[in-house]
N, C-alpha and C positions, 0 to 999 in steps of 0.2 A: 208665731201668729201670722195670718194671711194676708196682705195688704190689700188695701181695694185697690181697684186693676179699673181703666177709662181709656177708650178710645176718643180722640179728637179731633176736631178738623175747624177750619176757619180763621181767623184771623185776632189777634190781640190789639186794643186798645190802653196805651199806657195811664195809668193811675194816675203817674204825676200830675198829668195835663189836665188833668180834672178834675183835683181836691177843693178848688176855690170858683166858686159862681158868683157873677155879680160882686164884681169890686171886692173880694174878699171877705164877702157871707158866708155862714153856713156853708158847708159843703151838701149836696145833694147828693140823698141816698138811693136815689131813682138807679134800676141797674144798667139804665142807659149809659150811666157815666161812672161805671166800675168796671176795669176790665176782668173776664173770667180769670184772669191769672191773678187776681186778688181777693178772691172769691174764696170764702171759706166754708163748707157744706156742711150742716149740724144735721146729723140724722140718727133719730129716734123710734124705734120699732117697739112694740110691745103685743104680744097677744097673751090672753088670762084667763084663754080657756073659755069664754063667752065669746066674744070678739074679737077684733087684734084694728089696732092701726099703728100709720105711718106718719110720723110729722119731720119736714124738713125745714132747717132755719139757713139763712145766707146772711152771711156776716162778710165786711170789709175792716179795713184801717178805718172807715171814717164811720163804723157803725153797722147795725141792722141793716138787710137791703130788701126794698120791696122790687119784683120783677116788672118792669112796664118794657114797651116798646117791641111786645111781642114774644119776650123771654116766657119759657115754660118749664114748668120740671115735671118729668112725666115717671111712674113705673110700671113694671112690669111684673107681673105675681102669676107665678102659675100659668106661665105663655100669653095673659091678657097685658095687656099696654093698656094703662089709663091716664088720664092729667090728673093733676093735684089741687085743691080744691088750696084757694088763700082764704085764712081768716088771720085772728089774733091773738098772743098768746104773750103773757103780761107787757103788755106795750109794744111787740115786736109783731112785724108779719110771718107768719109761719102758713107752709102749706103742707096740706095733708089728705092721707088717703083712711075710708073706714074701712074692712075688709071684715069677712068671717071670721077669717083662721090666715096664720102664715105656721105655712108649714115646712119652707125653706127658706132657700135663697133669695134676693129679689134684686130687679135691676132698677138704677137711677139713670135717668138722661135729663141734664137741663141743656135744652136748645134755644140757639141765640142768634134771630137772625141777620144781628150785624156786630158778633164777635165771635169766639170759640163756643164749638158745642161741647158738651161734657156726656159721653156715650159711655153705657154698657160696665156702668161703674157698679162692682157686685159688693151687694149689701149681704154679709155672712146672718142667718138666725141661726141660734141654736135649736135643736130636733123639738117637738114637744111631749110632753109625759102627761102620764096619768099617774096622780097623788092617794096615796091609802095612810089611813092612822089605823092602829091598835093597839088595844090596853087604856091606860089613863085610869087605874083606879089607887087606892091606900095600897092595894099590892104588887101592881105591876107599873112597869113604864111604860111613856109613849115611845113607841114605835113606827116610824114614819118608812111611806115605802113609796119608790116612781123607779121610772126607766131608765139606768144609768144611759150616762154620754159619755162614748171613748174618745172623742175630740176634744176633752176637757174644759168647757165651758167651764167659768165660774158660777159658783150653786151658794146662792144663801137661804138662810132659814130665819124666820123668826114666829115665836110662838105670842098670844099678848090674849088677853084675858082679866076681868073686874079683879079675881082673886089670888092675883101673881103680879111680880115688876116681870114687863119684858123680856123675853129668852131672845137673845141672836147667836145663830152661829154661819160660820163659812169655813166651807170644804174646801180645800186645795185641789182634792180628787174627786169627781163623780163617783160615787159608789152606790149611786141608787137608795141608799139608808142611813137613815139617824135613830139613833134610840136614844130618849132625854129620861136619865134616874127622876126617882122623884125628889133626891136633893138637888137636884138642879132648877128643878120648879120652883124657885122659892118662894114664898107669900111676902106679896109688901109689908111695908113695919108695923102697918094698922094691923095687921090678921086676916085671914082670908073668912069668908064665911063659911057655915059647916052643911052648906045646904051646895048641891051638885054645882058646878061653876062652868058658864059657855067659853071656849077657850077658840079662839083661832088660831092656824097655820097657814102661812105662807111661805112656799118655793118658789127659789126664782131663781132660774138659769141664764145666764148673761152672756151674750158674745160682743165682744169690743175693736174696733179695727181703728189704725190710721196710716193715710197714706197723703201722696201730691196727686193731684188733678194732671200736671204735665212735669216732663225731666228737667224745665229751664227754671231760670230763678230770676223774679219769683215766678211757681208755680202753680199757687193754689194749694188749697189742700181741702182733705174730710178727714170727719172723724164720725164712726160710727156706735151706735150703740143698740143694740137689738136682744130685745129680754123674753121669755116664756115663764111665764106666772101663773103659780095656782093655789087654788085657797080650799082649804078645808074647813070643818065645824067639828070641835072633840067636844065633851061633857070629861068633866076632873072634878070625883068627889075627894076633896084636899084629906 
C-alpha cells in the first residue's frame, strides 16, 4: 500500500509550549497554538456516482483544531486548486470540498503562514465503475457486475431489502462479480411477502492510506480514506 507523500517548508512551533493558556485553562484548540508537527489530517473522500465530496478533519493531543490565523487547507482535483469550505460535523470543525465526480487522485496542501506548510500530500481514489444486476427471480440468482480494479482496492457489497435480513459480503480480490444463490437471500424469521420485494445494492470500493506529514518525531501524521459507491434498485419475487 502507497503512503501519502508531502512536501514542506517553514518552520515548527513546539506543542509543549502551548497546551496551557491562562494559568492552566483549558488548552486552546485555535491552530495558532498547534504545531503542524502535531497535526493529524483526517481525510474522507467519497463519490456515489451522483456527486462525490471531500471532507478533512485536524486533530491534535489536545483535540479537534479549528484553522484561524490564516491557516487553509486547499485541493486540488483534476489540475483545479480550490479552498476548503469550514463547517461542522458532530461537534467538530471540519472542512470540505462538494465536487461532481472524483475520478482520481487528488492533492491536499494546508498552508501556514507562520508554521509548516503541508504540500502535495496525494490523496489515493480508487477508479470508478459502473454497476449492473441480473436475474433475481424463484429461478435464477443475482448477479452483480462493474469494472474490476487491478490495484486491489477493497470492495464491499451489501444487499438490504423489506423481505430479506441484510446480505454483506467483501472481496479480497476485485473481480468485477458477485453472484448471490437464492439461499443466500434469506427471508427474515417473519416471512418475506409473496408479492415482488424492492431490494437495494450497494458497492463500494475503498482505498485507505497512512503516512507522517514530515521524517522527524513528532511528525505528524494523515490517514486517508477515499471510497467509490454505487447503488442499484433489483425487484426479487421470493
Amino acid at each position: 500500500m502507497r503512503r501519502a507523500r508531502s512536501d514542506v517548508v517553514g518552520f515548527a512551533v513546539p506543542l509543549a509550549s502551548l497546551l496551557l493558556v491562562g494559568c492552566g485553562l483549558d488548552p486552546v484548540r485555535e491552530s495558532e497554538w498547534v504545531s503542524t508537527r502535531d497535526m493529524r489530517l483526517d481525510v474522507r473522500a467519497l463519490d456515489d456516482g451522483v456527486a462525490a465530496a471531500i471532507d478533512v478533519r485536524v486533530e491534535s493531543p489536545i483535540g479537534s483544531v479549528v484553522l484561524t490565523g490564516g491557516d487553509a487547507l486547499l485541493v486540488t482535483v483534476d489540475g483545479a486548486r480550490r479552498p476548503m469550505s469550514e463547517g461542522e460535523r458532530n461537534g467538530a470543525p471540519t472542512y470540505s470540498a462538494q465536487l461532481d465526480a472524483l475520478s482520481g487522485d487528488f492533492l491536499l496542501d494546508l498552508e501556514r503562514p507562520n508554521d509548516r506548510d503541508v504540500r502535495g500530500v496525494v490523496v489515493e481514489v480508487p477508479p470508478p465503475f459502473t454497476l449492473t444486476a441480473e436475474g433475481l427471480t424463484q429461478d435464477l440468482p443475482l448477479t452483480l457486475g462493474w469494472d474490476p480494479d487491478p490495484e486491489g482496492a477493497s470492495v464491499s457489497i451489501v444487499v438490504q431489502g423489506d423481505c430479506l435480513d441484510t446480505v454483506t459480503r467483501s472481496l479480497d480480490e476485485d473481480t468485477g462479480a458477485l453472484v448471490f444463490t437464492q439461499a443466500e437471500l434469506r427471508p427474515p424469521p417473519a416471512g418475506p411477502p409473496l408479492a415482488p420485494c424492492a431490494l437495494q445494492v450497494t458497492v463500494s470500493r475503498t482505498s485507505a492510506t497512512q503516512g507522517v506529514l514530515f521524517s522527524t518525531t513528532p511528525g505528524g501524521s494523515i490517514v486517508t480514506s477515499a471510497e467509490q459507491r454505487r447503488d442499484i434498485a433489483v425487484t426479487w419475487t421470493p
